[in-house]
PDB file of the backbone (N, CA, C, O) and the ligand in Angstrom, with CONECT records:
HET     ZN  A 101       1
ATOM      1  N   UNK A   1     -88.397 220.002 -71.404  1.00  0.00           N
ATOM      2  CA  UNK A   1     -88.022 218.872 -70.519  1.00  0.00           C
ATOM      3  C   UNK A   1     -86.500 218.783 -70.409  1.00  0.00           C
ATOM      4  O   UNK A   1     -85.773 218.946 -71.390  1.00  0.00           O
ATOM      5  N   UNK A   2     -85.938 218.458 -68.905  1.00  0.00           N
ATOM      6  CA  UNK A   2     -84.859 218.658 -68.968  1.00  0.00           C
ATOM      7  C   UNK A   2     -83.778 217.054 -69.289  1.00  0.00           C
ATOM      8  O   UNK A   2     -84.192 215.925 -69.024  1.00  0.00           O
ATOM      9  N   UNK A   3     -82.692 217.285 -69.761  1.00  0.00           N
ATOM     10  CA  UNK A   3     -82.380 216.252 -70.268  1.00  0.00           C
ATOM     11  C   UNK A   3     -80.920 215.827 -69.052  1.00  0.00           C
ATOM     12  O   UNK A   3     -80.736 216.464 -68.014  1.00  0.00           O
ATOM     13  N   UNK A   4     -80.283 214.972 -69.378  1.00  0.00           N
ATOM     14  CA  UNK A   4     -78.893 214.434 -68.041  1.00  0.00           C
ATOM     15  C   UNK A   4     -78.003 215.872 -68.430  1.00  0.00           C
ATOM     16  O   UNK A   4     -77.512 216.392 -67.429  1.00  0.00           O
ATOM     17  N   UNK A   5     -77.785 216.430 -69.446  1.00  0.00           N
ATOM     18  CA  UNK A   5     -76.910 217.582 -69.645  1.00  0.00           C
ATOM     19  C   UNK A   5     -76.777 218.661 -69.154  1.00  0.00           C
ATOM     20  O   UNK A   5     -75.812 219.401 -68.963  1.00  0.00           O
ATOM     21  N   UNK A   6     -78.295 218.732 -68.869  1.00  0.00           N
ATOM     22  CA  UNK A   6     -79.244 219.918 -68.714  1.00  0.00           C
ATOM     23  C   UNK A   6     -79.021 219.854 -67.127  1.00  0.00           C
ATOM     24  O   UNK A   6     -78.865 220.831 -66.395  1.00  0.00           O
ATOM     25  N   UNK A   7     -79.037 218.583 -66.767  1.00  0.00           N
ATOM     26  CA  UNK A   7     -79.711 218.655 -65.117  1.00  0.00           C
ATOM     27  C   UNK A   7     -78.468 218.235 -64.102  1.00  0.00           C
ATOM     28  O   UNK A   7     -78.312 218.138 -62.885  1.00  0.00           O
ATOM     29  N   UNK A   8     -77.744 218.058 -65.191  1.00  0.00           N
ATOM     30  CA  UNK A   8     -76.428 218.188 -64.207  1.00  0.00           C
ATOM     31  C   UNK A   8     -75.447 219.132 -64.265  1.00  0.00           C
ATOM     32  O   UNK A   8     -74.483 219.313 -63.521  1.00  0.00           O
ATOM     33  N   UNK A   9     -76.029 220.061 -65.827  1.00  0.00           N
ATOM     34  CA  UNK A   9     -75.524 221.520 -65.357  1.00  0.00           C
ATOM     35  C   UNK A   9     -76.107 222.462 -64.538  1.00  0.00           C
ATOM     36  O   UNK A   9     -75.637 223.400 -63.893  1.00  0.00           O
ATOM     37  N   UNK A  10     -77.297 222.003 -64.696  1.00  0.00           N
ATOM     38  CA  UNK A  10     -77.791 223.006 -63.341  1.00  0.00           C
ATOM     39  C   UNK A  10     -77.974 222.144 -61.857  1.00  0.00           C
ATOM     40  O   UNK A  10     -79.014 222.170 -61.198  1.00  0.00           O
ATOM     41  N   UNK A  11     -76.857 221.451 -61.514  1.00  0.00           N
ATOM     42  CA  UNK A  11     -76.785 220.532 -60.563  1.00  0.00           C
ATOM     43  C   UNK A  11     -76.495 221.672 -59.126  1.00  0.00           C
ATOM     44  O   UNK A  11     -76.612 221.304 -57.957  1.00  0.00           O
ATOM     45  N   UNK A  12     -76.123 223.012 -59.536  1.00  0.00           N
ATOM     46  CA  UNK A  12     -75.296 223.408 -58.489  1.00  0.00           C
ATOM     47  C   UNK A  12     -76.344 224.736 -57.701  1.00  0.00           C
ATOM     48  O   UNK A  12     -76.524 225.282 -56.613  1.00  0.00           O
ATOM     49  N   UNK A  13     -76.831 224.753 -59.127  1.00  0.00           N
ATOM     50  CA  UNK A  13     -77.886 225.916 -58.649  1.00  0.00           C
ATOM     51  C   UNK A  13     -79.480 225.317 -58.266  1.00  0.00           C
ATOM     52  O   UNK A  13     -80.403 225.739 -57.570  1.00  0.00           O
ATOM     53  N   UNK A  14     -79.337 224.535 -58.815  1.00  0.00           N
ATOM     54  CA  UNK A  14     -80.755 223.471 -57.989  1.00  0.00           C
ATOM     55  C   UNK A  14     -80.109 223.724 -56.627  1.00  0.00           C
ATOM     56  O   UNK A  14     -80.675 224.408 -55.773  1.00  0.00           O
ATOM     57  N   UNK A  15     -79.070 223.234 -56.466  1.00  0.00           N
ATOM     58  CA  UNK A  15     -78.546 222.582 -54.969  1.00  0.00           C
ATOM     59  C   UNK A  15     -79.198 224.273 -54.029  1.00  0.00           C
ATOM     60  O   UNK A  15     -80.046 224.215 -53.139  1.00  0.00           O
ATOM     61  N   UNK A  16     -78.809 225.084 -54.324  1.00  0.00           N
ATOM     62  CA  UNK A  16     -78.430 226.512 -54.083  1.00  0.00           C
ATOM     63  C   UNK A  16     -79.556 227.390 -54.119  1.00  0.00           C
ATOM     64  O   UNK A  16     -79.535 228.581 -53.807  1.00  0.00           O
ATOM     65  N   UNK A  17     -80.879 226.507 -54.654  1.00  0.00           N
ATOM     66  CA  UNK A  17     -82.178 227.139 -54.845  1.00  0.00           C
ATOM     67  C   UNK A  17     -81.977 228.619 -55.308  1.00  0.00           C
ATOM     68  O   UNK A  17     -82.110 229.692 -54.721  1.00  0.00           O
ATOM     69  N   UNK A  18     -81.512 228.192 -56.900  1.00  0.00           N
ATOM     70  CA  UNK A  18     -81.207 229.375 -57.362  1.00  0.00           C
ATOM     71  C   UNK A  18     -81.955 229.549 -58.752  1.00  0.00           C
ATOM     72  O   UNK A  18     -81.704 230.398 -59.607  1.00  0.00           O
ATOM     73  N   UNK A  19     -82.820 228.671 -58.788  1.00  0.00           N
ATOM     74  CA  UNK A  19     -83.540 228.424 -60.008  1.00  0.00           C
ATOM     75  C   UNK A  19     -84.898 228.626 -60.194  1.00  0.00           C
ATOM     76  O   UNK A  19     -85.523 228.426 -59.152  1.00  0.00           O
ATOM     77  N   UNK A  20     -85.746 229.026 -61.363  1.00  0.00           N
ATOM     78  CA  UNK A  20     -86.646 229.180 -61.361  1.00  0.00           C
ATOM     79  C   UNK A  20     -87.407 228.277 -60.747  1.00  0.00           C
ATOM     80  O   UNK A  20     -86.765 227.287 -60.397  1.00  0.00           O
ATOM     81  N   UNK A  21     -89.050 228.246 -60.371  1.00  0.00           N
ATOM     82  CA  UNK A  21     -89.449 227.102 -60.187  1.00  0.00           C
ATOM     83  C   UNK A  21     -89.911 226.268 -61.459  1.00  0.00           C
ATOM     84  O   UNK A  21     -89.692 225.059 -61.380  1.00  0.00           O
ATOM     85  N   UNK A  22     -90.377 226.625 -62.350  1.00  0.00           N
ATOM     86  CA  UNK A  22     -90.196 226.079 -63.950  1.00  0.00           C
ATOM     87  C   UNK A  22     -89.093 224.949 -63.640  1.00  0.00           C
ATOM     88  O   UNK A  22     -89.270 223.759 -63.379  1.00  0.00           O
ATOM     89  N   UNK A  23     -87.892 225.690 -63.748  1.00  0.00           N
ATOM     90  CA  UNK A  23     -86.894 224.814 -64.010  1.00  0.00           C
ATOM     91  C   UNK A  23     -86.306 223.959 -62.723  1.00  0.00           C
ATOM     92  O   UNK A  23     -85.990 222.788 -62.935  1.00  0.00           O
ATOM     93  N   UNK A  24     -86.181 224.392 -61.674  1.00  0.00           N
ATOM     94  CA  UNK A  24     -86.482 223.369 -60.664  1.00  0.00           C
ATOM     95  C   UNK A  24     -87.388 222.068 -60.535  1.00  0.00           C
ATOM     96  O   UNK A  24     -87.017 220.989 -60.073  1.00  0.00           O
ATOM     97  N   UNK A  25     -88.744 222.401 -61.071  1.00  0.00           N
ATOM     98  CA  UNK A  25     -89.455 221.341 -61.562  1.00  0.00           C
ATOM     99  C   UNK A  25     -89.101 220.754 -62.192  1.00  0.00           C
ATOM    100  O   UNK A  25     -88.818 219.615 -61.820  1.00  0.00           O
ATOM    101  N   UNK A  26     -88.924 221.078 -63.316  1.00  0.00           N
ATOM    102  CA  UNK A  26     -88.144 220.222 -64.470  1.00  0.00           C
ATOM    103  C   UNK A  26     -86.940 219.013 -64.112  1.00  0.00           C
ATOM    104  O   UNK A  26     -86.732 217.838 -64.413  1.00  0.00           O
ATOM    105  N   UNK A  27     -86.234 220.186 -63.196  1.00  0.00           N
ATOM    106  CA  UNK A  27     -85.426 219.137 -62.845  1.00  0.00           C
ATOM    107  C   UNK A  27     -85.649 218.135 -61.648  1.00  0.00           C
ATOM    108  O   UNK A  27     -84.979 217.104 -61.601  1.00  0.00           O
ATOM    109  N   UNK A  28     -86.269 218.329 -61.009  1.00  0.00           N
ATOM    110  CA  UNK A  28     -86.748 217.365 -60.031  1.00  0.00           C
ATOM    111  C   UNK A  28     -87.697 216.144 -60.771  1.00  0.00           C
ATOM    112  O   UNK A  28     -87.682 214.962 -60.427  1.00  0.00           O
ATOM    113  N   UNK A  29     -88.516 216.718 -61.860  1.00  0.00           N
ATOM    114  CA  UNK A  29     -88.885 215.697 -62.308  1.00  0.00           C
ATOM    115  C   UNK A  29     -88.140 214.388 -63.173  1.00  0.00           C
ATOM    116  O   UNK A  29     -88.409 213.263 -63.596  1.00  0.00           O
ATOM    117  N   UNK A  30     -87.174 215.231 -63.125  1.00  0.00           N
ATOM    118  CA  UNK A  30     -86.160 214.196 -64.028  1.00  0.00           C
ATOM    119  C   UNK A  30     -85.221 213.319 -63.496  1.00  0.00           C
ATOM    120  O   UNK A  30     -84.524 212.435 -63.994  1.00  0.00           O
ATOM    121  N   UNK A  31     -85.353 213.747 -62.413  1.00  0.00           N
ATOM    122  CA  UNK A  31     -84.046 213.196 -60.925  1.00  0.00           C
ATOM    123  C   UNK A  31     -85.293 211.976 -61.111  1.00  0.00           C
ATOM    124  O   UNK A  31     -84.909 210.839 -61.385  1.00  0.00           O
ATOM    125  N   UNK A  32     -86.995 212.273 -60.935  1.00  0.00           N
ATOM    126  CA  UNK A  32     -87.369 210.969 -60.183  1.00  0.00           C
ATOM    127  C   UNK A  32     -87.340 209.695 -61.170  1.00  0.00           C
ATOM    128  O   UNK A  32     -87.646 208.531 -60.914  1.00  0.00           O
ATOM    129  N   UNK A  33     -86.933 210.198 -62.238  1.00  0.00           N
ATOM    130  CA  UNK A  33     -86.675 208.565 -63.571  1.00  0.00           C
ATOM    131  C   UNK A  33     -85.594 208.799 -63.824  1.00  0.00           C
ATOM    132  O   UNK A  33     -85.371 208.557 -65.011  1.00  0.00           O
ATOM    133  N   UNK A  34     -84.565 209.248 -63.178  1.00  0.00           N
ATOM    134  CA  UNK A  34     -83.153 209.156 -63.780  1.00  0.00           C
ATOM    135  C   UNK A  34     -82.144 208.589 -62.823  1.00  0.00           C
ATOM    136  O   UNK A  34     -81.436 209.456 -62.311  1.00  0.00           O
ATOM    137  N   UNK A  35     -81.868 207.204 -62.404  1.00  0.00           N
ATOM    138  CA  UNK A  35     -80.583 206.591 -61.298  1.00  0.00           C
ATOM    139  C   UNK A  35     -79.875 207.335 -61.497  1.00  0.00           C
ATOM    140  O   UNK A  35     -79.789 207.895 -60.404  1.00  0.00           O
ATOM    141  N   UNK A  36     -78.863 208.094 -62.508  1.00  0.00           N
ATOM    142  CA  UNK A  36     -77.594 208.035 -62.707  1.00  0.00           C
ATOM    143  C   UNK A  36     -77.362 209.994 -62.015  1.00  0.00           C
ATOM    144  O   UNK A  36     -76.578 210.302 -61.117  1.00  0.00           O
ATOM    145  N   UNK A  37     -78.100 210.779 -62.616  1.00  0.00           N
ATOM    146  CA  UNK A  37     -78.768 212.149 -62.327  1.00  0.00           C
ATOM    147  C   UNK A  37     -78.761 212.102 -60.580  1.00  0.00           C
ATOM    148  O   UNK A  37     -78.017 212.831 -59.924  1.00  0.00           O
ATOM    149  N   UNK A  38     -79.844 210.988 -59.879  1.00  0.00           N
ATOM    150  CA  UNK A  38     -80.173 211.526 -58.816  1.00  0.00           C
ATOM    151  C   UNK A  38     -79.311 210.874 -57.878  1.00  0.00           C
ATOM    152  O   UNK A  38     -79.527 211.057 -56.680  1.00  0.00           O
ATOM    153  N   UNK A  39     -78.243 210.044 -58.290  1.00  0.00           N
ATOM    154  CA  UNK A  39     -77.035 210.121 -57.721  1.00  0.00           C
ATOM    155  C   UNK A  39     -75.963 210.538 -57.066  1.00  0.00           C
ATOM    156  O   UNK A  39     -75.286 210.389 -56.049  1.00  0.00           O
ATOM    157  N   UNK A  40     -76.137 211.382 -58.508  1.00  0.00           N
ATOM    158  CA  UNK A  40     -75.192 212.321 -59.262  1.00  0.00           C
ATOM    159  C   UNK A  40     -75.764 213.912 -58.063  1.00  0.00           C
ATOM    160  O   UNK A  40     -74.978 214.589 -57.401  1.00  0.00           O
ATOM    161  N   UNK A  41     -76.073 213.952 -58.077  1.00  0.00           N
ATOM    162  CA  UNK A  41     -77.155 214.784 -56.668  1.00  0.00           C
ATOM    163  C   UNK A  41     -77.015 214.759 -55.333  1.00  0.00           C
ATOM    164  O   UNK A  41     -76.701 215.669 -54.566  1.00  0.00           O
ATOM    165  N   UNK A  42     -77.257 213.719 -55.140  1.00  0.00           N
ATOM    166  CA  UNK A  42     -77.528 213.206 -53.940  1.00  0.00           C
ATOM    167  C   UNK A  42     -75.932 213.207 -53.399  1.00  0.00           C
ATOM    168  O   UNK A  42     -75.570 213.643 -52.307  1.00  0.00           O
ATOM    169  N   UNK A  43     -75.064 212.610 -54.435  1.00  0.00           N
ATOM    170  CA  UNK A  43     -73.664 213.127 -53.853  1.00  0.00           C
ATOM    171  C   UNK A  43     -73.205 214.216 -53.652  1.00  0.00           C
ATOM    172  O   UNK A  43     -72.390 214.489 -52.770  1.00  0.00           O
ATOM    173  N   UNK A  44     -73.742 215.067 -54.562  1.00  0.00           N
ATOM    174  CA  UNK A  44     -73.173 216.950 -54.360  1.00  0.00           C
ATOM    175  C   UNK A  44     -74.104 217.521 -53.039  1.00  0.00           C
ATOM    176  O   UNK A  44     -73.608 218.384 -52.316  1.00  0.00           O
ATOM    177  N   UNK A  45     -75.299 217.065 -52.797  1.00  0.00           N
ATOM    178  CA  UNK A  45     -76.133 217.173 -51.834  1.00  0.00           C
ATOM    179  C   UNK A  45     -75.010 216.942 -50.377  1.00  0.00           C
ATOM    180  O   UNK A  45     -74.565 217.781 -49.593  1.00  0.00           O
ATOM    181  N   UNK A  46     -74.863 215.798 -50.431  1.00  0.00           N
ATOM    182  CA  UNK A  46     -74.004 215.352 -48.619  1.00  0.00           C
ATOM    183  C   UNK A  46     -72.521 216.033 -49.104  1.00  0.00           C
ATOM    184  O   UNK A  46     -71.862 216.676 -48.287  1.00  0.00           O
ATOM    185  N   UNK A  47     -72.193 215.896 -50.086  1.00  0.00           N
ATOM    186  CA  UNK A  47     -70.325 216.778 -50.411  1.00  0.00           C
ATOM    187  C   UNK A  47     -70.595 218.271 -49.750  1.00  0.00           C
ATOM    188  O   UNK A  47     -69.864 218.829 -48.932  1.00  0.00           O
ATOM    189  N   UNK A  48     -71.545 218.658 -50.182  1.00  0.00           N
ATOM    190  CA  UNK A  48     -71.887 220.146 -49.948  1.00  0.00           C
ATOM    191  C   UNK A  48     -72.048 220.201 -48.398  1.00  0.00           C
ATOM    192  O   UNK A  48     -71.587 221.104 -47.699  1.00  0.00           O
ATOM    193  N   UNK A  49     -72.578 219.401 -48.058  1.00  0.00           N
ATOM    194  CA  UNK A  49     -73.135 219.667 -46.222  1.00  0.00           C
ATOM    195  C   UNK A  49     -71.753 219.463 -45.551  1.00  0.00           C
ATOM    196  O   UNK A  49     -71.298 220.331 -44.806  1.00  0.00           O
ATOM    197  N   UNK A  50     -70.990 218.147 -45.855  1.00  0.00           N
ATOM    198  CA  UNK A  50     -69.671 217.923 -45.247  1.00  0.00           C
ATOM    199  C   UNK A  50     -68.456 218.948 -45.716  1.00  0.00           C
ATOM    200  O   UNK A  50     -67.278 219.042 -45.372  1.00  0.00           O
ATOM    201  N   UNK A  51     -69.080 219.498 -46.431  1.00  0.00           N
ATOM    202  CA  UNK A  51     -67.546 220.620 -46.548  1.00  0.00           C
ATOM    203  C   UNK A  51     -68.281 221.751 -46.144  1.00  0.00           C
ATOM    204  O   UNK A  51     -67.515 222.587 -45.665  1.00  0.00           O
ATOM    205  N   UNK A  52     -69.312 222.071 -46.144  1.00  0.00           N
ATOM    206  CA  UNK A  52     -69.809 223.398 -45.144  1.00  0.00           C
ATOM    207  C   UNK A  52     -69.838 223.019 -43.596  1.00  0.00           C
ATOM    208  O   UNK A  52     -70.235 223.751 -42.690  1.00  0.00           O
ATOM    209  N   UNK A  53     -69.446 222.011 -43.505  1.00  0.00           N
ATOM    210  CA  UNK A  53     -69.431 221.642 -41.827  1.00  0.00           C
ATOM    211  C   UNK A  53     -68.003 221.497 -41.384  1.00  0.00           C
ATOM    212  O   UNK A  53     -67.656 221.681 -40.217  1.00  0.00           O
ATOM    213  N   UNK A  54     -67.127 221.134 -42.434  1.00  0.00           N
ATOM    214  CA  UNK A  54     -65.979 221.356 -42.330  1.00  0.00           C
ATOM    215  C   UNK A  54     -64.943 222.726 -42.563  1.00  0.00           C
ATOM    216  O   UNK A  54     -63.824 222.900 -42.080  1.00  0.00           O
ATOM    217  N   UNK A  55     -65.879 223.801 -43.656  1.00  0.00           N
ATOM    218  CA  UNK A  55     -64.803 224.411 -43.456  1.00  0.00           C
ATOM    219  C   UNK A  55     -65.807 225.894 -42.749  1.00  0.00           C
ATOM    220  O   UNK A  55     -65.472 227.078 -42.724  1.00  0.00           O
ATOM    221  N   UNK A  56     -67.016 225.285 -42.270  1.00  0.00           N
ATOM    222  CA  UNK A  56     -67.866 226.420 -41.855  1.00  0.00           C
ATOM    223  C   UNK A  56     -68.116 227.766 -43.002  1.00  0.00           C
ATOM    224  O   UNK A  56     -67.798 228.924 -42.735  1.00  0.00           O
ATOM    225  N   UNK A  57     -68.591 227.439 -43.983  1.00  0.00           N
ATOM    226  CA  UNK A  57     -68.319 227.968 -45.237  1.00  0.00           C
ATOM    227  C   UNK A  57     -69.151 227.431 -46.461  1.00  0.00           C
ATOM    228  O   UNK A  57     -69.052 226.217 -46.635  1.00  0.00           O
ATOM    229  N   UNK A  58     -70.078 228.229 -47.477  1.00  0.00           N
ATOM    230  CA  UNK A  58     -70.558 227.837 -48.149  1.00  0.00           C
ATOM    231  C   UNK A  58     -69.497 227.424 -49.420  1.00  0.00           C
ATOM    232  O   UNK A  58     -69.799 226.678 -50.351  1.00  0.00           O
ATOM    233  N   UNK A  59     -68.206 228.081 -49.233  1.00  0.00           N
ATOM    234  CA  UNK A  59     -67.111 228.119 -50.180  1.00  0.00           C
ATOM    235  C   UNK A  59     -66.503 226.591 -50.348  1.00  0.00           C
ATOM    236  O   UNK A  59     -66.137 225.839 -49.444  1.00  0.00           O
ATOM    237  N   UNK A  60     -66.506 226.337 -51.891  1.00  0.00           N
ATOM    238  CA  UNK A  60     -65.642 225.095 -52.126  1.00  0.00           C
ATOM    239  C   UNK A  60     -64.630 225.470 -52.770  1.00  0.00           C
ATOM    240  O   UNK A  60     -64.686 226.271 -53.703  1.00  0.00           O
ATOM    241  N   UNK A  61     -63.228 224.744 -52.197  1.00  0.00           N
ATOM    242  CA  UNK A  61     -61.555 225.301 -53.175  1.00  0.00           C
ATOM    243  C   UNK A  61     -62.037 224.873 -54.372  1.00  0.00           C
ATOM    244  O   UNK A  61     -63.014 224.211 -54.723  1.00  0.00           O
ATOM    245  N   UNK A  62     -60.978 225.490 -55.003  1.00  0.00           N
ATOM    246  CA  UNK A  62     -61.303 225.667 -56.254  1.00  0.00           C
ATOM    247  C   UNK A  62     -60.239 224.145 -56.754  1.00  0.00           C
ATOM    248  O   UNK A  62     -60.239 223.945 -57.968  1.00  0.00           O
ATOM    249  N   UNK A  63     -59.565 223.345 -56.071  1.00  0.00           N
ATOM    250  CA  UNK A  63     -59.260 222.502 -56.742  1.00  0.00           C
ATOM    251  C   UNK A  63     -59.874 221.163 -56.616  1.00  0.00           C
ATOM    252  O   UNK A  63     -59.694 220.299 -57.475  1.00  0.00           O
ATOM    253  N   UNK A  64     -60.889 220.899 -55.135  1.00  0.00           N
ATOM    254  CA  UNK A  64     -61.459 219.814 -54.709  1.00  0.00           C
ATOM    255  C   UNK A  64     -62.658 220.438 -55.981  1.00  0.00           C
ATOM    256  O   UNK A  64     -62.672 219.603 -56.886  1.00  0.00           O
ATOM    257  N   UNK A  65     -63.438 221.384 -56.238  1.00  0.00           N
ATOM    258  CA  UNK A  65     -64.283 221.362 -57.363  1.00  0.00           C
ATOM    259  C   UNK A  65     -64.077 220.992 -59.028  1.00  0.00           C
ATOM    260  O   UNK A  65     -64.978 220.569 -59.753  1.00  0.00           O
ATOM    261  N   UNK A  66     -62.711 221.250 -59.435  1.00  0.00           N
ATOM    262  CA  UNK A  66     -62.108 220.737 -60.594  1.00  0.00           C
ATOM    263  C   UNK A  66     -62.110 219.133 -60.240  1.00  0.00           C
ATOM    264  O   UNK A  66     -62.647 218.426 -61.093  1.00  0.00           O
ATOM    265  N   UNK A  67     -61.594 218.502 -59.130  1.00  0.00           N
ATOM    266  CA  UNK A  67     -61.556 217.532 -59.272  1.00  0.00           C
ATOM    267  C   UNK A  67     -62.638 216.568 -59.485  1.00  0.00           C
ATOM    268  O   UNK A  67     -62.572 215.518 -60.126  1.00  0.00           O
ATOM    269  N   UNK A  68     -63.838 217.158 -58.743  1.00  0.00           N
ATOM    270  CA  UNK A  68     -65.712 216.593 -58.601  1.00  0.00           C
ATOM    271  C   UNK A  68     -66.014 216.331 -60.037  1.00  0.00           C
ATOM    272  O   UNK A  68     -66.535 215.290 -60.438  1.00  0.00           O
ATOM    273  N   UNK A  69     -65.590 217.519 -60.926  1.00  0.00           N
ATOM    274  CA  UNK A  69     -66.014 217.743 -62.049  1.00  0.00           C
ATOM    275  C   UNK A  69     -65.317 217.050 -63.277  1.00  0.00           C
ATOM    276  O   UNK A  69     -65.866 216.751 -64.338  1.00  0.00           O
ATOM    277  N   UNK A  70     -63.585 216.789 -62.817  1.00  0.00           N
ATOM    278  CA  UNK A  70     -63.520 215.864 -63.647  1.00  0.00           C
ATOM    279  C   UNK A  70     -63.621 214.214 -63.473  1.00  0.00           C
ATOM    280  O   UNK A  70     -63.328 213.270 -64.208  1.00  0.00           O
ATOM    281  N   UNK A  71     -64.006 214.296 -62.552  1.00  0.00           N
ATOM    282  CA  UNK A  71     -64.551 212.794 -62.095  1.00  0.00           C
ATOM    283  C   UNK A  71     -66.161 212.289 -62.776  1.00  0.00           C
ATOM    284  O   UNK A  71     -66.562 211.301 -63.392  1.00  0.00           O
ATOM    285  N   UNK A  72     -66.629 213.270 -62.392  1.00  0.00           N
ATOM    286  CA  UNK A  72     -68.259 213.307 -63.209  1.00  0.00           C
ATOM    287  C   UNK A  72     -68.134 213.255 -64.744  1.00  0.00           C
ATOM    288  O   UNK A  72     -68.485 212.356 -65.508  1.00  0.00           O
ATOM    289  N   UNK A  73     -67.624 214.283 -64.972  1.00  0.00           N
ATOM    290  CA  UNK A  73     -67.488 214.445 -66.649  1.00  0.00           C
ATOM    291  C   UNK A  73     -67.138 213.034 -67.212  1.00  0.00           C
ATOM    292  O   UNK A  73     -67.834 212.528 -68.093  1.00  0.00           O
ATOM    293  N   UNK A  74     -65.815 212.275 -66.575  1.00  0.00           N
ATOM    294  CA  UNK A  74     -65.727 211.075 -67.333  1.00  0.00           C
ATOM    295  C   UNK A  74     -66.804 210.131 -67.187  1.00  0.00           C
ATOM    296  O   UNK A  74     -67.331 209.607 -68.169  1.00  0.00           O
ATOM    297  N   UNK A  75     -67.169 209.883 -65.944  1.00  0.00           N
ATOM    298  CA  UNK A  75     -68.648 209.294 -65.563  1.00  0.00           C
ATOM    299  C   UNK A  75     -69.611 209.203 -66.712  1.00  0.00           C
ATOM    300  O   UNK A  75     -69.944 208.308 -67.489  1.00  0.00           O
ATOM    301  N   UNK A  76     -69.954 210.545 -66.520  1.00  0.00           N
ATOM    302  CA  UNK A  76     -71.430 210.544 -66.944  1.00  0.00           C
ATOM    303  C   UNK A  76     -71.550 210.592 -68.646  1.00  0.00           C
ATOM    304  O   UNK A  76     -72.481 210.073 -69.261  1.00  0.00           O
ATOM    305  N   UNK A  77     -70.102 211.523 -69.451  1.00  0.00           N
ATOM    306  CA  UNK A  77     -70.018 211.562 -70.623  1.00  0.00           C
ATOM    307  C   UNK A  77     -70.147 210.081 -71.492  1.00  0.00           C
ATOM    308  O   UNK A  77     -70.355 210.070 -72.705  1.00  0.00           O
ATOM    309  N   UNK A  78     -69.989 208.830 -70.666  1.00  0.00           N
ATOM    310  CA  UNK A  78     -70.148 207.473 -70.893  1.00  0.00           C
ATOM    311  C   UNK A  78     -71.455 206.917 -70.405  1.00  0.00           C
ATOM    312  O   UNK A  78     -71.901 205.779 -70.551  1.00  0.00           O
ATOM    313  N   UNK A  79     -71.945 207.891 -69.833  1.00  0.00           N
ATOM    314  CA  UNK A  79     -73.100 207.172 -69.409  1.00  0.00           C
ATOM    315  C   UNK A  79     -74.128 206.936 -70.729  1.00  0.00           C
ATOM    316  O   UNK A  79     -73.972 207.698 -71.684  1.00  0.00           O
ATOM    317  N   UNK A  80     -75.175 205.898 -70.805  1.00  0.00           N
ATOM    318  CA  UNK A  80     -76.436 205.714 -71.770  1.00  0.00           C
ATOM    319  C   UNK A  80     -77.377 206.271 -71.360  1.00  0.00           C
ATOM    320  O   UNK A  80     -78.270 205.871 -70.612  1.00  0.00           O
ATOM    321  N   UNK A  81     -77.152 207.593 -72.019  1.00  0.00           N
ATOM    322  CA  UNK A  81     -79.454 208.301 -71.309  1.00  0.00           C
ATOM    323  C   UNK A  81     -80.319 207.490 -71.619  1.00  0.00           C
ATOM    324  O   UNK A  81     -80.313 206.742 -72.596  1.00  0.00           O
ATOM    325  N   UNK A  82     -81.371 207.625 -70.536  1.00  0.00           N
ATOM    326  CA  UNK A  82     -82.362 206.377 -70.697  1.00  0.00           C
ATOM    327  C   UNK A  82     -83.579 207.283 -71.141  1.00  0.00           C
ATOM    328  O   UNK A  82     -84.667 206.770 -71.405  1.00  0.00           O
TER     329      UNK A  82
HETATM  330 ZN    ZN A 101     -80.475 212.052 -66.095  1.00  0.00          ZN2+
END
């Protein structure tokens, strides 16, 4: 079972359907009892569409992604798993 650690490290390759279905499951099942997770998603979900529409490109710079990540990290490293 996948846990908030788990499912928001594989936040990118879910996105990217790059994952088993095992573990795709897993993580979808965990998005549906987790607010903070399917958020946490749902924002990389529309970030991802608006910068592939913007730069016509599956490619994200490499400094708007450091920044996603240290924004999350403080986030979520405070967050209470439920
Ligand atoms: Zn979670």
């Amino acid at each position: 079972m996948a846990d908030c650690n788990e499912t928001l490290r594989e936040l990118h390759a879910f996105l990217d359907g790059e994952l088993t279905p095992e573990t795709h499951e897993a993580i979808h099942h965990h998005l549906e009892g987790c607010m903070d997770c399917l958020q946490a998603f749902d924002f990389h979900a529309e970030l991802k569409v608006v910068i592939s529409q913007k730069c016509q490109s599956d490619e994200m710079p490499d400094g708007l992604m450091l920044k996603i990540e240290q924004c999350f990290g403080d986030e979520y490293l405070d967050g209470d798993p439920v």
